[in-house]
C-alpha positions, 0 to 999 in steps of 0.5 A: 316581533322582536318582543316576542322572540326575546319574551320565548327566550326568556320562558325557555331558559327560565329555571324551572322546579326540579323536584318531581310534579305529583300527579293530580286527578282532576275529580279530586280537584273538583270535589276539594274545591267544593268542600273549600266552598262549604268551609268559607259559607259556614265560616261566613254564616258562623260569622253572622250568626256570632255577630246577631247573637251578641247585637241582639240584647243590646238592639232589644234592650236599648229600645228606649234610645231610638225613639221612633227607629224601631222595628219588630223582629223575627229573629230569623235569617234565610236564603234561598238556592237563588241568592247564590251563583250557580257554581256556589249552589251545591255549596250552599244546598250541602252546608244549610240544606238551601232549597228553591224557598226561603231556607233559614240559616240560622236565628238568634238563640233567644229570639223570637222564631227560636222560642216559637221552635223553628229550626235551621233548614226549614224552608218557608212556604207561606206568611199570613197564608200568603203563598211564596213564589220561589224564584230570584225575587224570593228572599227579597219578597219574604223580607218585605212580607215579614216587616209589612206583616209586623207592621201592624202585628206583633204575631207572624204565621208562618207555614214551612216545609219542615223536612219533607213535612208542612208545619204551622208556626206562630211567631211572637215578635220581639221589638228591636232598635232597627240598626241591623247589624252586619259583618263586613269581610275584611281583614282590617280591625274596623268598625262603623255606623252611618246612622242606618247600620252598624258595620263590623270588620271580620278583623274586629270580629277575630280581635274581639274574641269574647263576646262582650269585647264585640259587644262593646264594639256594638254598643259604641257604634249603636250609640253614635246612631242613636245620637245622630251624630252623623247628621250633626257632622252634615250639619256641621259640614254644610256651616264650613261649606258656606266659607268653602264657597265664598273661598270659590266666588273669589277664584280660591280652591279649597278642596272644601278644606273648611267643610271637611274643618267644620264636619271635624270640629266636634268628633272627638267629642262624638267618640267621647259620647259614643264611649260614654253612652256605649258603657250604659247600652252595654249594661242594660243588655246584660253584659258584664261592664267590669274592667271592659276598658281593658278590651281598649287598653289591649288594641291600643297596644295592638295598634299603638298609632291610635295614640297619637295626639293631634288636633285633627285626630278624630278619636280622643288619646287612649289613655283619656278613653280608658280613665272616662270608661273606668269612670262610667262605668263607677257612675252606672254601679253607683247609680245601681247602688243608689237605686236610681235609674240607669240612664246616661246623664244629659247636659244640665 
């Protein structure tokens, strides 16, 4: 009781504004925070829709380095009213004209459902003839049913409601390599890949404000999937591991000090392969590759921790970054000078 007493004491005698409260109507209220609503959807979208872009060449035109992580793709992405929290539904039907079937958002600009002349909007109706059944499972299943359709074809059709209208369309598929790329709202300047995806910080996005800087970004982390290096740092793991465990039978702890050494051993050379490799993806996309070091020089100076020097430090010094990726990049315009391919140098 006594907590208490003092705690309505405190409240009473607390200084409070002294300046005039403004009078709010609460209907404003309401269709401000629907407005806010629209905002933050577009931006994420807009975020997506920038991150699909810049990916996209660099997933088609790098094809030929993941062997069988391939996939055939639409370029088309959709939501339905039933992705969304019911408070958010109206936000989303204002922004994008979401319905009750799989409406399209947005498509990469050169990509194939762009080609064949869909427009953002436009709700899907059926596949291969296969009817949608609009409900919680919709998006999901028209996921399923496109990747399983281009499967075995290279074709989709597809049947929209077109603004009040029933169209027909007929996608030509684009081979792509099957990393898809996402955007990850944080603020942090942050991007990874765990041999299955390529994650992108909304931070990242806003530090890498042209286009092929993203697309450095992109291509380095595509190349430490394409290279498994996440498979030879478990494997590595599972070596020190062993040490771990013998550590164990004698009664030691090592809070898997040796796994965690082990999985380490190699990762700056895998930052150093990433770079490397990452220059040539980026060329072959057809970005401009000349002085894209620069894009590593400005966040080191952004974030000069990352030059710290250290025999745990898993990304190699800023300065022997910038010099090896000035030096791929001579290497790739001396091979087109050469006529030969373009392709990184392996091992002898």
């Amino acid at each position: 009781m006594k907590y208490y007493f003092y705690l309505s004491v405190l409240l009473l005698t607390a200084c409070a504004p002294t300046t005039h409260k403004i009078s709010i109507n609460k209907n404003e209220v309401d269709a401000e925070r629907e407005i806010q609503k629209q905002i933050a959807l577009k931006k994420q979208v807009d975020y997506d829709r920038r991150i699909q872009n810049v990916a996209y060449p660099i997933l088609k035109k790098s094809r030929w380095a993941c062997r069988d992580k391939s996939i055939r793709t639409t370029g088309m992405f959709f939501l339905s009213l039933h992705d969304f929290k019911d408070q958010d539904k109206d936000a989303a039907q204002q922004s994008f004209g979401i319905g009750e079937y799989p409406t399209i958002t947005h498509m990469i600009e050169a990509g194939p459902a762009s080609r064949a002349g869909l427009f953002p909007g436009e709700q899907i109706l059926e596949i291969n003839g296969k009817p949608i059944v609009p409900g919680k499972t919709a998006t999901a299943d028209t996921q399923i049913w496109i990747r399983e359709a281009l499967e075995k074809s290279k074709y989709l059709r597809l049947k929209v409601d077109s603004f009040g209208q029933q169209v027909n369309y007929r996608i030509l598929a684009d081979w792509v390599c099957d990393y898809p790329v996402i955007s990850l709202n944080n603020d942090a300047v942050n991007a990874y890949a765990n041999g299955e995806i390529i994650a992108i910080t909304t931070g990242m996005m806003r530090f890498a404000d042209e286009d092929r800087e993203l697309a450095s970004v992109i291509a380095h982390e595509l190349a430490h999937n394409t290279m498994k290096h996440r498979d030879q740092k478990e494997k590595n793991s599972w070596f020190g591991a062993v040490f771990d465990i013998a550590a164990a039978a004698y009664g030691i702890n090592t809070g898997n000090f040796f796994g965690n050494l082990a999985a380490n051993t190699h990762s700056k050379a895998y930052e150093q392969e990433a770079d490397y490799v990452g220059v040539y993806y980026l060329y072959g996309a057809g970005y401009d590759i000349e002085g894209i070091a620069n894009f590593w020089r400005e966040m080191a100076a952004e974030y000069p921790a990352s030059q710290r020097k250290s025999f745990m430090s898993t990304h190699p010094s800023t300065s022997e970054r910038f010099v090896a990726m000035e030096a791929t990049v001579n290497e790739i315009y001396g091979k087109v000078r050469r006529r030969v391919s373009v392709r990184p140098n392996a091992k002898n």
